[in-house]
C-alpha positions as CSV (number, residue, x, y, z in Angstrom):
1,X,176.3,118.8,160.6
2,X,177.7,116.8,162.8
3,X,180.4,114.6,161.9
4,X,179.6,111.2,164.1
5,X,176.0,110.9,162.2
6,X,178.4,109.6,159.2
7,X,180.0,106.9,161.5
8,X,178.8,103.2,160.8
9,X,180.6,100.2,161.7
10,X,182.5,98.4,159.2
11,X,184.2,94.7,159.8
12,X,187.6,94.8,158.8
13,X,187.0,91.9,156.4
14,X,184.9,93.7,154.3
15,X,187.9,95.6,153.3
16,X,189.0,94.3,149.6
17,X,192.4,93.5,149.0
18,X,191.9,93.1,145.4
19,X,189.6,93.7,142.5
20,X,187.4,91.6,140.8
21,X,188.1,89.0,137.9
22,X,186.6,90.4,135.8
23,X,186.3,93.8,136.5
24,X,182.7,93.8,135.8
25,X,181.7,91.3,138.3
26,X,181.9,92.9,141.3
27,X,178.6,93.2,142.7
28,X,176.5,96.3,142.7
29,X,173.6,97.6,145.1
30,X,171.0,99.4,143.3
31,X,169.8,102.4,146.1
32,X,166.2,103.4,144.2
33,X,164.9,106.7,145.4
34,X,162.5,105.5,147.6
35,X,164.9,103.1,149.5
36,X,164.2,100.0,147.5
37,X,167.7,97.7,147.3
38,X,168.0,95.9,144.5
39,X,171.3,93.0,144.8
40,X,173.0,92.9,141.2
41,X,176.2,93.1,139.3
42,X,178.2,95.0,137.3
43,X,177.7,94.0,134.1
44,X,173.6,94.7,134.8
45,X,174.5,98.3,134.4
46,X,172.4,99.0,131.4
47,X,169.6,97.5,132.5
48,X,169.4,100.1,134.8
49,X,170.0,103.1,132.5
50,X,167.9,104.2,129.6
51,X,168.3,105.0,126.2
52,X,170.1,108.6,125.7
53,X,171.4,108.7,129.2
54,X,174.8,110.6,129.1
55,X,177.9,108.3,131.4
56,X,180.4,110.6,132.3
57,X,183.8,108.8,133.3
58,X,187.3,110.4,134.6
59,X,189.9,110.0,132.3
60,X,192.9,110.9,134.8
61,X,195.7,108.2,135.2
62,X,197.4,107.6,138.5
63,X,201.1,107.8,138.7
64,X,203.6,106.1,140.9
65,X,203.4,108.7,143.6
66,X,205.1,106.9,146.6
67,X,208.8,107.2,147.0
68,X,211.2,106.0,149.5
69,X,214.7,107.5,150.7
70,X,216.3,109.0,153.2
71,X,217.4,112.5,154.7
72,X,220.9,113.7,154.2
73,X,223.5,116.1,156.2
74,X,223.1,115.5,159.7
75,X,224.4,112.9,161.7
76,X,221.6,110.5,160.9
77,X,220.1,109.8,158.2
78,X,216.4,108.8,159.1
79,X,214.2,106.8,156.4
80,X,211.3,109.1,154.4
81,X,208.3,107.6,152.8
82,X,206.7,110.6,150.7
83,X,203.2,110.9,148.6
84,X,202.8,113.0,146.2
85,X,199.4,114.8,146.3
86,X,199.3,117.3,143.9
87,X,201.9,119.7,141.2
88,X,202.9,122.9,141.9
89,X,205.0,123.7,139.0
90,X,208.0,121.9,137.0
91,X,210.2,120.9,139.8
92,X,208.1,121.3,143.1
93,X,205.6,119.4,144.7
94,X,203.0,119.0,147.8
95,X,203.7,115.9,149.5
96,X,202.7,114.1,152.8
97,X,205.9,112.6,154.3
98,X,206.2,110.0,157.4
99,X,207.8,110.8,159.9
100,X,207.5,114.5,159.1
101,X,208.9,114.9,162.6
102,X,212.4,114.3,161.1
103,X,212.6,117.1,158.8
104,X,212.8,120.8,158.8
105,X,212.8,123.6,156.1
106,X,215.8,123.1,154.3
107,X,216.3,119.7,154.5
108,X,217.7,117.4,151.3
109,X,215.9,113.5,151.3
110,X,217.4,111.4,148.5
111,X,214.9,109.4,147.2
112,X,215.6,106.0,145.3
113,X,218.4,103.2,145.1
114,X,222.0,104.4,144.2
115,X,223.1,101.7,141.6
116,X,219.8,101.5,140.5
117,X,219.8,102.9,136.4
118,X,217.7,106.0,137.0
119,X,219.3,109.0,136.4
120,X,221.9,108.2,139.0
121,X,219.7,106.1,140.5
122,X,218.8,108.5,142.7
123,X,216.7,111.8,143.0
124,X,216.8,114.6,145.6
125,X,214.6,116.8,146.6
126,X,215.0,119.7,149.2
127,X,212.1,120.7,151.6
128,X,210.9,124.1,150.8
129,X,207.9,124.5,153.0
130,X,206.0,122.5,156.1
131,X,202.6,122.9,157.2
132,X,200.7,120.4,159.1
133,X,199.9,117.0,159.7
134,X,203.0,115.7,158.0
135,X,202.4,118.3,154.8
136,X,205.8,119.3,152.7
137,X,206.4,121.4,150.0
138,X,209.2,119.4,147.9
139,X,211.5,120.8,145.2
140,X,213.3,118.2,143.2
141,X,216.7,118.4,141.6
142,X,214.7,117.7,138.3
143,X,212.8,119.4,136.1
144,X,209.6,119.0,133.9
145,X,209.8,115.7,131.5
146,X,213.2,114.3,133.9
147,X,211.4,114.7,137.1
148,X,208.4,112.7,135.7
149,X,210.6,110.0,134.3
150,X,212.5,109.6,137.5
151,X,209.1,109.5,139.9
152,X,208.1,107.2,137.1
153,X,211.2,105.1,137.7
154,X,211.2,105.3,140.9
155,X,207.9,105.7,142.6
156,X,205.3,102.8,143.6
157,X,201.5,102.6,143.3
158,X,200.5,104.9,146.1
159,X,197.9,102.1,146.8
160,X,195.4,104.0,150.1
161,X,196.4,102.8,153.6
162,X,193.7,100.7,154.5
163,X,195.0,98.2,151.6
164,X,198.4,99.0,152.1
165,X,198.6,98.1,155.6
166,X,197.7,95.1,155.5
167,X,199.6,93.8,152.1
168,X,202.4,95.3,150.1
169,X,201.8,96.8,146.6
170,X,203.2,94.7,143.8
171,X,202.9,94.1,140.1
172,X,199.3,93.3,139.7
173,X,198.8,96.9,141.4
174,X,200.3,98.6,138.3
175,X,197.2,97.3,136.1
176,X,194.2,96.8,138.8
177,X,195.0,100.3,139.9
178,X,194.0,102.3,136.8
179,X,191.0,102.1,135.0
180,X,190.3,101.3,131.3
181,X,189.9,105.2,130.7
182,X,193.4,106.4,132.1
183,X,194.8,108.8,129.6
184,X,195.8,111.9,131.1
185,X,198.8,111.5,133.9
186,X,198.3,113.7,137.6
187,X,196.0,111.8,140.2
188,X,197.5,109.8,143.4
189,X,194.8,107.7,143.9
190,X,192.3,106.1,141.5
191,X,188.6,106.8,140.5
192,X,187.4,103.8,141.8
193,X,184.1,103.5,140.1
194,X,186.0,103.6,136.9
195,X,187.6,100.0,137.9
196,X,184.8,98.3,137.0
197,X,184.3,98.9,133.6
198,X,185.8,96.6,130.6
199,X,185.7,97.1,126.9
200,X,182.5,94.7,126.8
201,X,180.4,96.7,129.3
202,X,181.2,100.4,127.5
203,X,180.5,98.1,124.1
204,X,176.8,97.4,126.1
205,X,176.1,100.8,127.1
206,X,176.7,102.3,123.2
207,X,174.1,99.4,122.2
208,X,171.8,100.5,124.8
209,X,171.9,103.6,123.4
210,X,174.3,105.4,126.4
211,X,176.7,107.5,125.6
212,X,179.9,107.4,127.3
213,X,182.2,111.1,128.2
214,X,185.3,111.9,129.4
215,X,186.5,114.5,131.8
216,X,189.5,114.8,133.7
217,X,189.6,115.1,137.4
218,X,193.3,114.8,138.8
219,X,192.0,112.4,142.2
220,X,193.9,113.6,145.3
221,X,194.9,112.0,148.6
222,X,192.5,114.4,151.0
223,X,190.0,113.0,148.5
224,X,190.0,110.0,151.1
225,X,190.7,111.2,154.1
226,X,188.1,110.7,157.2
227,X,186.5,114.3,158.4
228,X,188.3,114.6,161.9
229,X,186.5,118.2,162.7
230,X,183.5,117.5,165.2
231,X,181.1,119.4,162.8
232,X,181.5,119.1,158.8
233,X,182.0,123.3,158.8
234,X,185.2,122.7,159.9
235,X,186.7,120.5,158.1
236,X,189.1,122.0,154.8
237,X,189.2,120.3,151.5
238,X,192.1,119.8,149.4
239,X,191.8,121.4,146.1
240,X,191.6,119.1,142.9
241,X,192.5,120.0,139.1
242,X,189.8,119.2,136.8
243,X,188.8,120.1,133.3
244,X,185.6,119.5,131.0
245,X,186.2,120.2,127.5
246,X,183.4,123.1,125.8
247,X,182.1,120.1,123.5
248,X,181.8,117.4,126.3
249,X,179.5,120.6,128.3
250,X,177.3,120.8,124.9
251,X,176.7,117.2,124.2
252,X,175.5,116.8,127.9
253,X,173.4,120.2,128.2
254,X,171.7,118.9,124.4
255,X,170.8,115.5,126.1
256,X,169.4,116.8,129.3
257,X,167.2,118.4,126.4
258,X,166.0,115.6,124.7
259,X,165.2,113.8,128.1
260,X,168.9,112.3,128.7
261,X,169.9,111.9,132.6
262,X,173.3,112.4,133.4
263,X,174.7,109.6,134.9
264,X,178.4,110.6,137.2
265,X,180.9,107.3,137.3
266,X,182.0,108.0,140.3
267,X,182.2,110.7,142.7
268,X,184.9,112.2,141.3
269,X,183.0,113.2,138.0
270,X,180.1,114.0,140.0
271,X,182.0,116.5,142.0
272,X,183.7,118.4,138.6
273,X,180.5,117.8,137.7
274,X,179.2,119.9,140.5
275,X,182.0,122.4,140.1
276,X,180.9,123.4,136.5
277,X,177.1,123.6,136.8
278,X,175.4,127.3,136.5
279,X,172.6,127.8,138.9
280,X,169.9,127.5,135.9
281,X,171.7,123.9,135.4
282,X,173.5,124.4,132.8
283,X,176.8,122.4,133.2
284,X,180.0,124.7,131.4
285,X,182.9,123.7,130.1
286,X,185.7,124.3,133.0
287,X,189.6,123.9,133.7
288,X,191.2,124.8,137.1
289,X,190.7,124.1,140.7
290,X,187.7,122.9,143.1
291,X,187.6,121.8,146.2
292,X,183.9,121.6,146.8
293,X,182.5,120.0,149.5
294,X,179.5,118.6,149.2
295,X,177.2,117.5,152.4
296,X,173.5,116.7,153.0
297,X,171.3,119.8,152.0
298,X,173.1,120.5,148.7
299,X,171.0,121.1,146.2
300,X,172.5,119.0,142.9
301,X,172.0,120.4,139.6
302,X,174.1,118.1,136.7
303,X,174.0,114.7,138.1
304,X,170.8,112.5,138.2
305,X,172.4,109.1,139.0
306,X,175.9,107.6,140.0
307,X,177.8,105.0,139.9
308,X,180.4,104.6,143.4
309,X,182.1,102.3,145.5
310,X,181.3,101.9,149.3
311,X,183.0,104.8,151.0
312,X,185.0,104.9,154.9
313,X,183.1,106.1,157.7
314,X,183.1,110.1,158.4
315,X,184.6,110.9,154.9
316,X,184.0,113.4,152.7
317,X,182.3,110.6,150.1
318,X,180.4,109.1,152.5
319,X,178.9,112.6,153.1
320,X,178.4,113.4,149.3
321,X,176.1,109.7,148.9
322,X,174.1,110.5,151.9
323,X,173.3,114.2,150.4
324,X,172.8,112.7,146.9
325,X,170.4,109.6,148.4
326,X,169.7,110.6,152.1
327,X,171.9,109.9,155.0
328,X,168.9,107.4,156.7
329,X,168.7,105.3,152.8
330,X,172.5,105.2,152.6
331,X,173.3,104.2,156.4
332,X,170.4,100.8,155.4
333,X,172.1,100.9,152.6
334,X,175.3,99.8,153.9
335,X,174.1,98.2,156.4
336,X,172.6,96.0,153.5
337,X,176.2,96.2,152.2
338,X,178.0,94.5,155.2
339,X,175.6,92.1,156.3
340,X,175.2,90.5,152.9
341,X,179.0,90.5,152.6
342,X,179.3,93.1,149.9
343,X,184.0,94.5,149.5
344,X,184.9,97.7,150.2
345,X,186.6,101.0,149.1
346,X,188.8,101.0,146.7
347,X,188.9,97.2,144.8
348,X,185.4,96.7,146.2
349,X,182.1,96.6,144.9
350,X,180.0,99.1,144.5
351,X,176.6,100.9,144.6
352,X,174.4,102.7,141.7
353,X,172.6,105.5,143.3
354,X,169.2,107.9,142.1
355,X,168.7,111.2,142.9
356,X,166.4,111.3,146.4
357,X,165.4,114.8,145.2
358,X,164.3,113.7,141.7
């Protein structure tokens, strides 16, 4: 398809800056199936859900993946700003570097603050590999437990661009940018949808009768990015690590049973989700990669509703909404979204969607 039918304009104020107080007040746009808009909140959630529906949040918890430093052993020594987007093994890692101009294979940057108490203060890392669009393979001068301690030391919330130009990260960032669920360490950016919930709301849901399950979907930074291939066929996702656990696959698969819908907190879940369903619908217990993209004419199989913020124009998510509600009920939808002042992305509010096809 082509990529300029998922372009809609989107005032620059309706960007949010920062989350809700409390977390489940942002507002929520209910999308029915046939187009209906419904203006509500958060905390309404339940309302909207019936009993023995199956929530399905992602338990993965963001860490500091933003480093500073500079490069060493030639006559300058240029500043680095590096994000981490995914693990290779102990010591190495993918990263996107600016300006990726100013280094080559082979290349040390020394990331940190000498003086500052963290294992030196510093940590180096040499550049193993470069591909494109500012893309680096780094391998760091620590290993396993060490390396995650010093990235944890030094390393800042790798907040997403269109927040982080136009304020600095800071303190508050460490909490607002992880949701209630975080558990299990690995994604650079957060699973937005999941910022909205609070003790209370989950504590509503089990009284209503909705269960709540956790899977693990380590978020990366291509997760975000805008689709800059003329037609959708060309554009290459990043891969993503993700893991449902055999029991969490048989409590959903006996609820679908019994009548239970399964309802994705974000698009995250929906697209592990995705990755683990059999063609008879039957979702399967899974761990490893998936980079699956999904774009109007997929044919979804294990989620019926979900939960999601309002996504950027031309990206991948905005794709995966309009195939999950139709691209005509999601462009009025946001259209809806902007003129009645509804935030955006990341700390903004957010939309419950159902199945057009159901």
């Amino acid at each position: 398809m082509r990529t300029d039918l998922f372009d809609f304009d989107l005032p620059a104020e309706r960007i949010a800056l920062r989350p809700a107080v409390p977390r489940d007040s942002a507002r929520m746009l209910v999308v029915e199936p046939g187009g209906a808009l419904h203006d509500r909140v958060i905390s309404d959630l339940p309302q909207w859900l019936n009993a023995g529906d199956q929530l399905v949040v992602n338990d993965t918890k963001v860490i500091p993946a933003q480093l500073s430093g500079r490069r060493l052993g030639r006559e300058t020594e240029p500043r680095i700003e590096a994000t981490l987007i995914k693990r290779l093994d102990g010591s190495r890692w993918q990263a996107l570097v600016r300006p990726a101009k100013k280094l080559a294979r082979g290349d040390v940057v020394r990331f940190g603050n000498e003086g500052k108490v963290c294992l030196l203060g510093h940590l180096d890392a040499e550049v193993d590999d470069k591909g494109e669009e500012g893309a680096v393979t780094l391998s760091f001068s620590f290993h396993g437990p060490a390396l995650d301690q010093a990235i944890a030391d030094l390393g800042r919330a790798p907040l997403p661009p269109y927040i982080a130009s136009r304020r600095a990260a800071d303190e508050r960032d460490v909490a607002d940018y992880q949701t209630m669920f975080a558990a299990r360490e690995g994604a650079v950016a957060a699973p937005t949808a999941g910022l909205h919930f609070t003790p209370g709301l989950e504590a509503a849901l089990r009284q209503h009768s909705v269960a709540v399950h956790r899977i693990t979907l380590h978020v990366g930074a291509g997760t975000f990015l805008p689709v800059k291939a003329d037609d959708t066929s060309g554009h290459k996702m990043h891969s993503e690590w993700g893991a449902i656990p055999p029991e969490t696959a048989e409590a959903l698969n006996a609820a679908r049973k019994r009548g239970g819908r399964v309802v994705a907190i974000g698009t995250t879940s929906l697209r592990l989700l995705e990755s683990a369903v059999a063609e008879s619908g039957e979702i399967r217990s899974f761990e490893g990669e998936t980079e699956i993209f999904i774009t109007p004419g997929y044919r979804f199989r294990a989620a019926d509703v979900l939960l999601t913020n309002f996504h950027l124009p031309r990206s991948t998510l905005f794709m995966l909404v309009s195939a999950f509600s139709g691209l005509d009920t999601m462009k009025r939808a946001y259209a809806h979204a902007v003129e009645g002042g509804y935030r955006f992305y990341s700390y903004g509010d957010a939309c419950l969607l159902f199945r057009a096809d159901k």
